[in-house]
Backbone as a ProteinNet text record, in pm:
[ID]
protein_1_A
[PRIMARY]
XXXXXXXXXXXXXXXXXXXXXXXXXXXXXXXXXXXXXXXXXXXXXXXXXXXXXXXXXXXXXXXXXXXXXXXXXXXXXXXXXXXXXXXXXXXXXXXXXXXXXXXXXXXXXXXXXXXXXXXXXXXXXXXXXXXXXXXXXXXXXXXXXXXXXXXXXXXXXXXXXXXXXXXXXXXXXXXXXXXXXXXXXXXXXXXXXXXXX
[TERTIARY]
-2748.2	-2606.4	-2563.4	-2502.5	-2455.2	-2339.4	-2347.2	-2262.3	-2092.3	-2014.7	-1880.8	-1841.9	-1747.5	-1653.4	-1512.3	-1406.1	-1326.4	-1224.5	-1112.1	-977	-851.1	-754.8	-660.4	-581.3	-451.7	-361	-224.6	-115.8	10	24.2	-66.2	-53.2	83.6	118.8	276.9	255	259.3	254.1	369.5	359.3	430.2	387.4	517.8	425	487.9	423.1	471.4	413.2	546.9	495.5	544.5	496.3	512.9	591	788.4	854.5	821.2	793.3	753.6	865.2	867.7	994.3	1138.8	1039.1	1151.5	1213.3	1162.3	1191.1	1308.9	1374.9	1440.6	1589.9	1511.4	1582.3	1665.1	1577.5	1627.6	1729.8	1702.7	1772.5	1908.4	1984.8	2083.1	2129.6	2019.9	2112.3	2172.2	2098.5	2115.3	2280.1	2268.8	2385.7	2539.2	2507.4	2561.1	2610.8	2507.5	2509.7	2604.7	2535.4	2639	2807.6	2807.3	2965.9	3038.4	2938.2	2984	3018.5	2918.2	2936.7	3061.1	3074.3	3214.4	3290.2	3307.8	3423.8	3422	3379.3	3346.2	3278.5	3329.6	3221.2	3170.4	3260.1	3199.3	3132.8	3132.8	3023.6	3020.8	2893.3	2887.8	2762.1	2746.4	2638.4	2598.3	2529.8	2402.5	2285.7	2195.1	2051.3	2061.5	2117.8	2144.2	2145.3	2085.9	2205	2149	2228.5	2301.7	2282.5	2272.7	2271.9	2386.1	2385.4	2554.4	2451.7	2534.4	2520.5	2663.9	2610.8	2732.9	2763.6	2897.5	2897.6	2757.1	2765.8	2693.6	2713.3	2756.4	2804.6	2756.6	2718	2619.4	2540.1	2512.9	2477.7	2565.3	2692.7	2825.1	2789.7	2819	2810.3	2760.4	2813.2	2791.3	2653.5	2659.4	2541.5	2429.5	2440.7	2323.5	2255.6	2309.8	2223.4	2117.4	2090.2	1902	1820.1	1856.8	1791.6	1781.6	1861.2	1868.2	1832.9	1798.1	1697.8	1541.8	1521.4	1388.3	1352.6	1480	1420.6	1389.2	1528.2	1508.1	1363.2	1317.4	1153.8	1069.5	1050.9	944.5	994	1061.8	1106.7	1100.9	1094.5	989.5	876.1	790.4	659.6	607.3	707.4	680.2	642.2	781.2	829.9	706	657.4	548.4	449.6	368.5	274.5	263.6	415.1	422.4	413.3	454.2	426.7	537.9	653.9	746.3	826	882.3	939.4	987.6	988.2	1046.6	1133.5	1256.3	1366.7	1432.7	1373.7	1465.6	1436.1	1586.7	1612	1620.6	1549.7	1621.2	1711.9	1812.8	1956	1975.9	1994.6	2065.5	2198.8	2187.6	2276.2	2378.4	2322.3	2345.6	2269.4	2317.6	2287.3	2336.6	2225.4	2297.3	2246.4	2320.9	2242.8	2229.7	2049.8	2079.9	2077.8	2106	2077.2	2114.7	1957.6	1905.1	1863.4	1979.8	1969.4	1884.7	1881.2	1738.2	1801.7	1693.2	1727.3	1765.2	1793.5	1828	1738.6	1761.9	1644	1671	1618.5	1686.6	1584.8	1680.7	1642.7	1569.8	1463	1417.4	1514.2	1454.3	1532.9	1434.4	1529.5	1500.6	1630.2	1610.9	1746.1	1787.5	1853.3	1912.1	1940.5	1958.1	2041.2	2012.5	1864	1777	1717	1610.5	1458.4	1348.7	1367.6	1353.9	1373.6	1354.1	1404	1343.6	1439	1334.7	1398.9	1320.3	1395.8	1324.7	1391.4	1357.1	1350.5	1279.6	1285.7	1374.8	1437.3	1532.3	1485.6	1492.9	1431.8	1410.4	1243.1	1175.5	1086.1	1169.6	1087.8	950.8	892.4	746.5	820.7	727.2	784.5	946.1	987.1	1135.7	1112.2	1003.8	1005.5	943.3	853.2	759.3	849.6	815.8	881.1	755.4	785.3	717.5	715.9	634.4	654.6	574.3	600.6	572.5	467.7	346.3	263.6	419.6	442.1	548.3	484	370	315.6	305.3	433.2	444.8	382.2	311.9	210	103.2	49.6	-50.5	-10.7	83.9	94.1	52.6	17.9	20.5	-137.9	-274	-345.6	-369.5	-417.3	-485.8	-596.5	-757.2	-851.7	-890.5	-924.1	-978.4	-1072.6	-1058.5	-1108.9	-1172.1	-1299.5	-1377.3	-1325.3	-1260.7	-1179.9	-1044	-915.1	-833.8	-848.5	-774.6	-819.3	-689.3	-616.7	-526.1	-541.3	-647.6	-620.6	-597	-672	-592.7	-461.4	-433.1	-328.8	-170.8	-127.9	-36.6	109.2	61.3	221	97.9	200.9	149	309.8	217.9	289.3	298.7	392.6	417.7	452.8	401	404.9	513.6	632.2	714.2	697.3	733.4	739.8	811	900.4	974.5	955.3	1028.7	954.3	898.5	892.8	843.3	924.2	862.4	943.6	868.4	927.7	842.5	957.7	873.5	971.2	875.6	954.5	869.3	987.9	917.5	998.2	1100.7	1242.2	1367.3	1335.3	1274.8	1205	1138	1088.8	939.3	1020.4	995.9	1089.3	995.1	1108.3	1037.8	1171.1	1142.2	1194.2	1172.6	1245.5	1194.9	1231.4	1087.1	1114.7	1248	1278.6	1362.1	1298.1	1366.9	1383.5	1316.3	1227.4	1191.3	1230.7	1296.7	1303.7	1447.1	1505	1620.7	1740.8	1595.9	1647.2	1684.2	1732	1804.3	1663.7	1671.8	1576.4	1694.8	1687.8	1762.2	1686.2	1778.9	1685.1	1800.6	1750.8	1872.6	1774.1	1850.7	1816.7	1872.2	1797.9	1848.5	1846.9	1927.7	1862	1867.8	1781.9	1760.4	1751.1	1832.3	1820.4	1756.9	1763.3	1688.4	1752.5	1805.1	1878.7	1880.3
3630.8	3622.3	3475.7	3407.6	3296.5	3253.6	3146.6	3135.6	3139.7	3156.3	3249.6	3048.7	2997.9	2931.4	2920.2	2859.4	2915.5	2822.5	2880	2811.5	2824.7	2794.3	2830.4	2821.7	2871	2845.6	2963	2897.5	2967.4	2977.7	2855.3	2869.6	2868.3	2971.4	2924.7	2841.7	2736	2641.9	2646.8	2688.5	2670	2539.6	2458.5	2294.2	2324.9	2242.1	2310.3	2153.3	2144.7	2042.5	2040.8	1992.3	1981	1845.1	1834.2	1729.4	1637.1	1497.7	1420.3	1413.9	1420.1	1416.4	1549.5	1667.7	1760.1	1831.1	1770.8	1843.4	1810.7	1673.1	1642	1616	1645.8	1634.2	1777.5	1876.1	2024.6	2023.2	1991.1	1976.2	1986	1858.2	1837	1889.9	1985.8	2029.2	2166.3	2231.3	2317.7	2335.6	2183.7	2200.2	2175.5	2138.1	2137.1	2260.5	2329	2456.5	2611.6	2578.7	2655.2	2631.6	2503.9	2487.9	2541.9	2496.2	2541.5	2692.7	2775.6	2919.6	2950.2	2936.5	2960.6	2907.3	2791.2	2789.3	2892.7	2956.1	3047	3154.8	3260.2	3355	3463.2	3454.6	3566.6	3516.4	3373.9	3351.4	3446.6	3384.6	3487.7	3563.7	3632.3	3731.9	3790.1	3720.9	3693.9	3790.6	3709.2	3807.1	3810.8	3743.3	3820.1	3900.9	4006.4	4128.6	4118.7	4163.7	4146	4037.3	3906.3	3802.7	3714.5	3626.9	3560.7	3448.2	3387.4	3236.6	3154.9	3050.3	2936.1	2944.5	2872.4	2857.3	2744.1	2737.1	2693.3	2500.7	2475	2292.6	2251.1	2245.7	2186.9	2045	2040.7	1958.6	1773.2	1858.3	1785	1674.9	1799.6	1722.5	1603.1	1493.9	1334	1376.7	1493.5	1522.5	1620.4	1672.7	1683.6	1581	1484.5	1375	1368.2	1330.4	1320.5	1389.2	1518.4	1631.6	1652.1	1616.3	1675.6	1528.9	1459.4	1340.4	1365.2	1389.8	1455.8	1517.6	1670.2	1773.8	1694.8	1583.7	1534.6	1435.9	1392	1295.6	1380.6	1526.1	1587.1	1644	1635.7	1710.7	1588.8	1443.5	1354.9	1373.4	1410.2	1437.2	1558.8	1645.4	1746.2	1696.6	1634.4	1590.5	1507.4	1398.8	1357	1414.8	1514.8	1594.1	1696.8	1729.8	1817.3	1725.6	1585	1466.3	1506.7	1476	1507.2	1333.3	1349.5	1234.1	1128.3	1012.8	928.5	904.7	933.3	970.3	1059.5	1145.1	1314.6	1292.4	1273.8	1289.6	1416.5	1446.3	1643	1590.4	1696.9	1674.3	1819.3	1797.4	1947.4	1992.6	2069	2149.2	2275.9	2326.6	2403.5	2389.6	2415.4	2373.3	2481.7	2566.5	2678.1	2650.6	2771.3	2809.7	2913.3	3011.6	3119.4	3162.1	3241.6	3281	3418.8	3464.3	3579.3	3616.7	3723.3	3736.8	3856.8	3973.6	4074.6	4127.2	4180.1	4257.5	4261.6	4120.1	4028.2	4034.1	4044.2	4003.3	3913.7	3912.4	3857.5	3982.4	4022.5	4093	4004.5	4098.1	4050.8	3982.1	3851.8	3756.6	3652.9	3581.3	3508.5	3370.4	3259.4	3166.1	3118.2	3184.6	3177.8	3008.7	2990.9	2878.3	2727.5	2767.5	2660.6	2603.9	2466.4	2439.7	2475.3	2410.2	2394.6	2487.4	2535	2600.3	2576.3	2578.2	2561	2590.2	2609.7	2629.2	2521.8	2520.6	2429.9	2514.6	2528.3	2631	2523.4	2572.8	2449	2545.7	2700	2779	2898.2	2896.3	2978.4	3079.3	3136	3247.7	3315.2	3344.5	3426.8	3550.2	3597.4	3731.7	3776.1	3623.7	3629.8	3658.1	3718.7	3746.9	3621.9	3658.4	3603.9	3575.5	3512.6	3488.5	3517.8	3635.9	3712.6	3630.1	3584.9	3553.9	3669.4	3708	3774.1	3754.7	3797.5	3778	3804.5	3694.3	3690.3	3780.2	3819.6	3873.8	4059.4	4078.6	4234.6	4309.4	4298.1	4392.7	4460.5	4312.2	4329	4496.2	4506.2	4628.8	4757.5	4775.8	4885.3	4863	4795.9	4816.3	4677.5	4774.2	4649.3	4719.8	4674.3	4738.5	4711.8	4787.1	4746.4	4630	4517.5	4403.2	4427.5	4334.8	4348.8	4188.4	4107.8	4037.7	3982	3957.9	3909	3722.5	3723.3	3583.9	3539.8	3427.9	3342.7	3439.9	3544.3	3579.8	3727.2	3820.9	3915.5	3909.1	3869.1	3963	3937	4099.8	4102.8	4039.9	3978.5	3876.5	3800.3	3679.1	3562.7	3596.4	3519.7	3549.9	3420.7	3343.9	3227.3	3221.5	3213	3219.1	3091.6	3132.9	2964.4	2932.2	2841.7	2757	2660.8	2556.9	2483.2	2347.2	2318.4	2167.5	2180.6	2309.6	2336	2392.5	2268.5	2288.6	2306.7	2447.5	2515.7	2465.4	2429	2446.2	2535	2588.1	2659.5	2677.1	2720.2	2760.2	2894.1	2825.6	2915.2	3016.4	3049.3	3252.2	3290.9	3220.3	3338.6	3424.9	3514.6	3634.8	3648.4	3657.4	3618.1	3727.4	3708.9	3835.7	3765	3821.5	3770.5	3877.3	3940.2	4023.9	4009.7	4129.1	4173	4068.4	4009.7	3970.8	4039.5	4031.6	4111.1	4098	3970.8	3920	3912.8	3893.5	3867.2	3767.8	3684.8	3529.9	3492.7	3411.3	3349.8	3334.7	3341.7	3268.7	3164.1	3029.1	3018.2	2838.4	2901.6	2846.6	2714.7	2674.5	2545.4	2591.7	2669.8	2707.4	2619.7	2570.1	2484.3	2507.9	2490.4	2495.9	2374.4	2350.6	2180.9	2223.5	2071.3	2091.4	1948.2	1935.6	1777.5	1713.4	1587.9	1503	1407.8
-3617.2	-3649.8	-3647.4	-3710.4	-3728.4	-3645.8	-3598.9	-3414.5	-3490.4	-3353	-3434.1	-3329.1	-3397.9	-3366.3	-3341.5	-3270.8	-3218.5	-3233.1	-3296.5	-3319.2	-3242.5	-3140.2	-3079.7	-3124.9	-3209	-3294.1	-3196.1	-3185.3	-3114.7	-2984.8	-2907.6	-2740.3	-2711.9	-2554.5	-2519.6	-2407.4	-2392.4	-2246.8	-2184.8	-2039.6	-1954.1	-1830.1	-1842.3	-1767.5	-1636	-1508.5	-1382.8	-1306.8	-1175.3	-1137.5	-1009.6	-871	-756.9	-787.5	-711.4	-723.9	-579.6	-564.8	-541	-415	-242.8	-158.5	-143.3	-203.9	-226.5	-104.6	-20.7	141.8	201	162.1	194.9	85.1	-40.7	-190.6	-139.6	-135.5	-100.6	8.6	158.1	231.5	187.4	122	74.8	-60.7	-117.7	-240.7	-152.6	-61.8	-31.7	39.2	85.7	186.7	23	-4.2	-161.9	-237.8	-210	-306	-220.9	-69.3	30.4	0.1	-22.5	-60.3	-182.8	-265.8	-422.4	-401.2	-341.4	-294.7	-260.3	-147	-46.1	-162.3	-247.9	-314.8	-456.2	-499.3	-581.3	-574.4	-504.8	-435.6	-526.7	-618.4	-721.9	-828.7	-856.2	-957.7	-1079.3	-1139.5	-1268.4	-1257.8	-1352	-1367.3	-1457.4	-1553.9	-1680.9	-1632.7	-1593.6	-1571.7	-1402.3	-1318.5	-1180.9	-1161.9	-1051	-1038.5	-891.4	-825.1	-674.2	-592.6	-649.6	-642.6	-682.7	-674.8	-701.6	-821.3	-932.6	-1050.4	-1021.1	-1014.4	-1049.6	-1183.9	-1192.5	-1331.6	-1378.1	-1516	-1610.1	-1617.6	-1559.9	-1562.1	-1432.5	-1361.9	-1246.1	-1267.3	-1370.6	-1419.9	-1438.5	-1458	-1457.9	-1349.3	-1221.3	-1108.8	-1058.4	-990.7	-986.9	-871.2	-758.2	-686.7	-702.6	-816.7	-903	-988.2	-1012.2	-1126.3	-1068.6	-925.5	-903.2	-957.3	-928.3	-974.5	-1116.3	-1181.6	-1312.6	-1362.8	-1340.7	-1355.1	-1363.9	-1251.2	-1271.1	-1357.8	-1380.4	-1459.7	-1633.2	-1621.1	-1772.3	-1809.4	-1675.2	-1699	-1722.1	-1668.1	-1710.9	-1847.3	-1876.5	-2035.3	-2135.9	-2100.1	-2193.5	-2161.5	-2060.7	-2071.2	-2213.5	-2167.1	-2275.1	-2395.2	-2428.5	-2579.5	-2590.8	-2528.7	-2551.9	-2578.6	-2549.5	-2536.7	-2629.9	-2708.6	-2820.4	-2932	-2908.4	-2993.2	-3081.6	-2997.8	-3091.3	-3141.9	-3267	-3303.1	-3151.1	-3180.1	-3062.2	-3058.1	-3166.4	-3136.4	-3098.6	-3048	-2996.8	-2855.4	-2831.3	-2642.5	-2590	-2504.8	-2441	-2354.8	-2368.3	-2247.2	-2250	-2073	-2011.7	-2059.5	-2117.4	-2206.4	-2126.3	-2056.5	-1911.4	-1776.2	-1660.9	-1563.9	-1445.6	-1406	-1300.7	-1170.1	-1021.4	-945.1	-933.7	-878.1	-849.5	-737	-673.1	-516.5	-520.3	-450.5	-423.2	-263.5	-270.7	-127.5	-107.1	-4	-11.7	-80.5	-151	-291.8	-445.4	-444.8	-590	-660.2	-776.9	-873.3	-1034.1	-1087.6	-1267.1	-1357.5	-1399.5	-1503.6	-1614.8	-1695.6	-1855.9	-1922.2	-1975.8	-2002.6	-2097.8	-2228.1	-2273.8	-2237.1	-2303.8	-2299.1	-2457.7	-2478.1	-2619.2	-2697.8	-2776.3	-2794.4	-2749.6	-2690.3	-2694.6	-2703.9	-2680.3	-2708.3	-2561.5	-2470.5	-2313.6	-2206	-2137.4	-2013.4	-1904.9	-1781.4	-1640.3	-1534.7	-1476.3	-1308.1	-1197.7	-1134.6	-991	-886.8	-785.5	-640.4	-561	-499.3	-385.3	-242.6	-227.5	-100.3	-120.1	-87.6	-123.1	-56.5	78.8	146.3	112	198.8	117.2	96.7	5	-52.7	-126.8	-179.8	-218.8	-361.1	-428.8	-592.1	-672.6	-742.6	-803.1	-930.6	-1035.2	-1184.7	-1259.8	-1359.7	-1446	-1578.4	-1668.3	-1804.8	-1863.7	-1968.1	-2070.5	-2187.5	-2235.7	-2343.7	-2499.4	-2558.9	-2645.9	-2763.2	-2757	-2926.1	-2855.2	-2880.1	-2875.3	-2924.5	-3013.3	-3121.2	-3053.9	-2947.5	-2874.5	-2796.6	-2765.7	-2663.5	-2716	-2856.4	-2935.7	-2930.4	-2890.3	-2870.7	-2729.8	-2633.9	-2546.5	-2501.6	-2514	-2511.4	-2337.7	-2294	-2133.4	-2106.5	-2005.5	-2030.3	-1865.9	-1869.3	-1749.5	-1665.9	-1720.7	-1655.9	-1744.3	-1700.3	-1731.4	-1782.5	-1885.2	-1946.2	-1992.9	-2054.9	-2084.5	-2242.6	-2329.2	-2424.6	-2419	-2246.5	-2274	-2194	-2109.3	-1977.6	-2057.2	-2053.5	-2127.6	-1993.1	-1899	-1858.4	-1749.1	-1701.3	-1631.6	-1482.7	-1365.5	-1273.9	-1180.3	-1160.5	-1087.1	-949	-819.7	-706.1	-702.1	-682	-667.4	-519.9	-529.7	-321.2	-378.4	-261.7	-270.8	-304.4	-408.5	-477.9	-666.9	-633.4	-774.7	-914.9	-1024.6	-1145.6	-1249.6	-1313.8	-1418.8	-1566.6	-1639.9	-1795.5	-1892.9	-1945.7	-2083.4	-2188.2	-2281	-2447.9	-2364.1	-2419	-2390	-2462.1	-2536.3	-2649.1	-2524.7	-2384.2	-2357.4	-2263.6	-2265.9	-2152.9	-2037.4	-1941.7	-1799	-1711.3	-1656.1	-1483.1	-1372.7	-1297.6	-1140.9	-1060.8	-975.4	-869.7	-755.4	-708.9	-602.5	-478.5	-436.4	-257	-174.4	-73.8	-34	144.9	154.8	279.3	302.5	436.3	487	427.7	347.8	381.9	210.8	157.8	10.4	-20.3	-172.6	-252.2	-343.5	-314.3	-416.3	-499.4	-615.6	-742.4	-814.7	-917.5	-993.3	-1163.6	-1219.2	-1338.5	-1461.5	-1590.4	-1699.8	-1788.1	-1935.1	-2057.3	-2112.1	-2237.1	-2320.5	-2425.6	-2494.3	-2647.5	-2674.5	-2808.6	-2820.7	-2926.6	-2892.3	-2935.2	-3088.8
[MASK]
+++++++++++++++++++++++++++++++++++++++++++++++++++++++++++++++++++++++++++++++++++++++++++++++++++++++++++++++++++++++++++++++++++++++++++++++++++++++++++++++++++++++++++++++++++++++++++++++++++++

């Protein structure tokens, strides 16, 4: 038989990165974010559910810029790496928090209306819910043949153990979830969307 060669065409990359001092970055968003709370207790509620969202402008904020500094350096890494023109800037376009107390979760979810998406962990209990992404080529589900190990070409979803410090971006299309709370204690998150300039 004549050797079969191999083309990868439609990867979805999800980039992920341990932030550099987040122990103490966290510390203070946290004490930040407790406030924002108490001053808005009902928040909103998109893909939350029994969890509380800030509004959508966080980003605004003069004590978020560190943070949303960061998130914007790794989103030129991207742009670099997709080799995109050198003139297209990404800028945070929205800017949330979430907090998940026991029992919270985010429903199936895409982020509309964008290029970018990401979250940041700010506190992250064990067992506070994993973040689900989704195999995006639905078709696949109408046949998936039994595999003797899971691979990056079959497993129909990918599963992200978050801990604190860590920032995931991927394509605002890939649908993702995040398990229920399983602990006493907050899970709480700093969610984004990007467009490019």
């Amino acid at each position: 038989m004549t050797q079969l060669s191999r083309s990868d065409y439609f990867p979805t990359p999800i980039w992920h990165a341990e932030l550099d001092g987040h122990r103490q970055f966290n510390e203070n968003l946290l004490t930040v974010i407790h406030t924002l709370r108490e001053e808005d207790p009902v928040g909103t509620a998109i893909s939350n559910k029994q969890g509380w969202q800030s509004a959508k402008n966080v980003h605004n904020a003069p004590v978020f810029i560190p943070i949303c500094q960061k998130m914007t350096d790794a989103m030129y890494s991207v742009c670099r790496f997709l080799k995109l023109q050198d003139e297209v800037r990404p800028i945070i376009t929205q800017c949330w928090i979430n907090v998940n107390p026991q029992g919270g979760f985010n429903v199936a979810h895409c982020h509309p209306n964008s290029f970018l998406s990401g979250v940041y962990y700010v506190s992250v209990p064990e067992r506070s819910g994993n973040i689900i992404f989704y195999d995006p080529r639905v078709q696949l589900d109408a046949m998936r043949p039994p595999v003797k190990e899971v691979s990056a070409y079959t497993a129909p979803e990918v599963i992200y153990k978050p801990k604190p410090g860590l920032l995931l971006l991927f394509p605002s299309w890939l649908l993702h979830r995040v398990e229920p709370n399983n602990t006493d204690s907050e899970r709480v998150t700093i969610a984004f969307n990007t467009w490019m300039n």
